[in-house]
N, C-alpha and C positions, 0 to 999 in steps of 0.2 A: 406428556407435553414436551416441546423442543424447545428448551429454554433460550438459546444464545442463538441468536437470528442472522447476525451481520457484522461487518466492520464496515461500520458507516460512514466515519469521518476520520480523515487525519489533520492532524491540529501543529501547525505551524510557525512558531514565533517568528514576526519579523517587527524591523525596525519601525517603529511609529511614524517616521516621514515618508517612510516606504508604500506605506499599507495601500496607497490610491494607487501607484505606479504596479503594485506588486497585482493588485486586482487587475487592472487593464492588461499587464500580460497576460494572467489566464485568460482575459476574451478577448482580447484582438489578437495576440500567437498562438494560443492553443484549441482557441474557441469552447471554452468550456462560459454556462452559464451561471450569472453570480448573483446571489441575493445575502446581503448583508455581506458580511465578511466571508460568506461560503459559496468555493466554485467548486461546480459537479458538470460532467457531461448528462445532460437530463437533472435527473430529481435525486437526492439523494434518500436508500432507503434505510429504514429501519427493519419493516418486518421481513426482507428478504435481500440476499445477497446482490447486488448489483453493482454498477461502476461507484465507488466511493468519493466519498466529496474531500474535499480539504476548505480547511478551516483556517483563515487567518487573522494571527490573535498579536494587534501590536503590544511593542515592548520599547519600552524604556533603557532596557539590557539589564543585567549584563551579557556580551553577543558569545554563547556556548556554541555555535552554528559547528567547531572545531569537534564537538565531544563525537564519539566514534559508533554510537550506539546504533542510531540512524543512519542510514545509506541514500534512500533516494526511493523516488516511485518509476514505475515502469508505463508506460503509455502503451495499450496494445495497437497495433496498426497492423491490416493488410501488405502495403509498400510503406516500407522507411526510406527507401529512396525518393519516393515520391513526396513525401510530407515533408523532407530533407529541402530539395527543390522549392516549397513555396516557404519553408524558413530561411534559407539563403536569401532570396527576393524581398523578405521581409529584415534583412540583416540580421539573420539571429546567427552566430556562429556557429554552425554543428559539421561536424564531417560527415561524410559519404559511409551509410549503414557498410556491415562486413561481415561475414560467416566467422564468427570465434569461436573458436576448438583449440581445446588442451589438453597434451596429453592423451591425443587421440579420443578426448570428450567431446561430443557435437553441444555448445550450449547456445547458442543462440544465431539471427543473423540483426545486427543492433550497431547503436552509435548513443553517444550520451552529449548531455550539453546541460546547462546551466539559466534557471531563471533570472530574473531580475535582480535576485537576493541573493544570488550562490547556491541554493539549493539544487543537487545532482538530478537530473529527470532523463530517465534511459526511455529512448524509443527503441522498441522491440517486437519485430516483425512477427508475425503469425504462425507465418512456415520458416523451416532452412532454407538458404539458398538453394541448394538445389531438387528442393522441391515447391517452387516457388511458380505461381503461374499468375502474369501480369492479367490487371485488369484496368480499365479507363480511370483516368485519377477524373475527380470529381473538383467543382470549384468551391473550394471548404479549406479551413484556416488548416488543416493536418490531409488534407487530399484527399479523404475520404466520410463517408455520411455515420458512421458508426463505430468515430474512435473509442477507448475505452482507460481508464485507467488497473492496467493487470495485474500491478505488482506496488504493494508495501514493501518495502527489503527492507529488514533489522537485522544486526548484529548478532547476536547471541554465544555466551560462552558456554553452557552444555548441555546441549541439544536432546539428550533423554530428558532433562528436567522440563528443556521447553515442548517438547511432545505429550509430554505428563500433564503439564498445562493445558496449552492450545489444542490438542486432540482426544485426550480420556478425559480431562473436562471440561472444556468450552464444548465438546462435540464437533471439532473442524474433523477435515478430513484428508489423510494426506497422499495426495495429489501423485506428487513422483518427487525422488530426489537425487541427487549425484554426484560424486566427487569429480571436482575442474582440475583434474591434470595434479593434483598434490597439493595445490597453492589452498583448496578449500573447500565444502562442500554447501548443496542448495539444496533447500527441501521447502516445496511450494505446497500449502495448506489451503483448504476452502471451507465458509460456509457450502454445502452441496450434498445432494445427493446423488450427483452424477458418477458413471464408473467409468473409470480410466481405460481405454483399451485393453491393455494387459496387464491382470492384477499384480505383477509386479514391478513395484515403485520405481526401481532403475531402469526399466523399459524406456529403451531410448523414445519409441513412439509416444511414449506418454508427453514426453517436453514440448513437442508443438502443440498436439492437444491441449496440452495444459493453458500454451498460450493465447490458444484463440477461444478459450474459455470466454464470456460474455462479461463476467464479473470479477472483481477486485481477489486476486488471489494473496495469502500472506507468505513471503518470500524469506526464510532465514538461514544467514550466512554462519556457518561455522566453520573452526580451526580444523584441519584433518583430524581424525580420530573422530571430533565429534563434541571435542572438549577444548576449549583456549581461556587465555586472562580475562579479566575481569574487563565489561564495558564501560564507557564514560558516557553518564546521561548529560542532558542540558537541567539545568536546574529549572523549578517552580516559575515561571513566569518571567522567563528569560526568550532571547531572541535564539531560537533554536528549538529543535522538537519537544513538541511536548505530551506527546503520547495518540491514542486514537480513543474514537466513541464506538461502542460494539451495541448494535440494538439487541434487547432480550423480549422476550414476552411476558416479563412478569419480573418486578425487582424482589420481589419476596419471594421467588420460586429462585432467582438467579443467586440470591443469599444464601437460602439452604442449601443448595448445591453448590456452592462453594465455601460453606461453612463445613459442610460434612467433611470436606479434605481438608481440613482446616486449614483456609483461606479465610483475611478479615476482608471484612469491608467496609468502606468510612462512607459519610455524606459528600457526595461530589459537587461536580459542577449545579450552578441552577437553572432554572429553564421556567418558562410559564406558569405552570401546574404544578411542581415541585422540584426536585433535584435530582442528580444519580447516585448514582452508586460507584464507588472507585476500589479498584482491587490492583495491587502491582503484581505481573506478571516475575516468574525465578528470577531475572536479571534486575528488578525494580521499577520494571518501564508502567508508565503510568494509564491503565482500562481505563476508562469511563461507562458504567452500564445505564442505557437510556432505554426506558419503556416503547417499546414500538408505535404506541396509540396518542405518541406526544405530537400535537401539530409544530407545523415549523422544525422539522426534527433536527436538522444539520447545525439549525441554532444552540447557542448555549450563553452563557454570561462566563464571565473569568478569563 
């Protein structure tokens, strides 16, 4: 049985005056759908991997928005120029997408810009630039009928330990990954059974595929080598991240199996039917494991 299904939700502390202003940006700029404090492109799921929801949980403060743990989510899109163009119109400040390469790495062709609240949101094209083949932008809040959210990006300081984790236990699988020119490397994780073009993970091909991937991919940064300092989380119920919801299939199958590597796990968040399950990933960042057959999944309390 496939215990660990999804990264369902990422969980967002913002400021409690925010919280109406912050939902309206995700559906009138981004056009994502909101029900309760939770915006997803579509549905957010539990029992299988797809575009991930966000979760916004006001706060009182203290505002951790600074701690380095977190990075930011990635938006997949067809044309970043084009969804560029109808957030200009909309005044949202973003510059003109751009082929970034370091160090003779091809990582992406992207631009980045900032919600309501500060929070980093990279839009990040499908193809490279120049393999890039225009299509008719559509009248839709990001220019196109099947934006997606691609990318989680976390921090992480060493990156066997976080492999050790997210892929020989959770059962992610990993994708492709690459060093940008010295400054750092990226290694993109999936729920999936999909295979990668070419089973080896630095295949440059693998990086677009990766990215027009249909589903929320887990994206982590490390120091060169593969090892750096220690991350700064956002504290407990502070305005600043505060971890994601991963659906399983079974919270007593997802205990033993993370009991057996000895991993604990506490009583989490609560929800209709009962509660999660919480396990802190090598750096401390805070899982939440939610049973896939919970209605209202993307909900939670806390």
């Amino acid at each position: 049985m496939v215990v660990f299904l999804s990264i369902a939700v990422n969980r967002l502390g913002v400021p409690r005056q925010d919280l109406e202003s912050v939902k309206k940006f995700y559906t009138d700029i981004l056009g994502m759908d909101v029900e309760g404090n939770v915006a997803c492109f579509g549905r957010a799921r539990l029992n299988c991997q797809g575009s991930m929801a966000i979760e916004f949980l006001p706060s009182d403060g203290p505002d951790h928005r600074g701690a380095d743990a977190y990075w930011k989510i990635g938006l997949g899109l067809p044309d970043v120029n084009a969804a560029v163009k109808v957030l200009n119109k909309k005044g949202i400040d973003v510059a003109p997408g751009a082929q970034f390469r370091r160090g003779g790495c091809e990582v992406g062709f992207l631009t980045h810009m900032t919600d309501n609240v500060g929070y980093t949101i990279e839009l990040l094209q499908d193809t490279f630039e120049q393999n890039f083949k225009p299509v008719p932008a559509v009248d839709a809040p990001l220019a196109c009928l099947a934006p997606k959210v691609g990318q989680l990006t976390l921090r992480v300081s060493d990156i066997g330990r976080s492999l050790e984790f997210y892929r020989d236990t959770l059962g992610m699988k990993l994708l492709c990954w690459y060093d940008v020119g010295g400054m750092f490397s990226l290694y993109f994780l999936a729920f999936t059974e999909d295979a990668s073009p070419d089973s080896d993970p630095t295949a440059q091909v693998n990086r677009e595929w990766t990215y027009s991937r249909p589903y929320t991919t887990l994206e982590l940064q490390v120091a060169p080598g593969g090892k750096g300092g220690p991350t700064c989380t956002a504290a407990p119920g502070s305005i600043g991240w505060q971890g994601m919801v991963v659906g399983v299939s079974d919270l007593d199958a997802a205990k033993s199996c993370l009991a057996s590597r000895g991993l604990a796990t506490a009583a989490g968040l609560p929800y209709a039917s009962g509660s999660d399950l919480e396990v802190k990933d090598p750096d401390g960042y805070n899982i939440w494991l939610r049973p896939a057959g919970v209605h209202g999944a993307a909900t939670s309390g806390g």
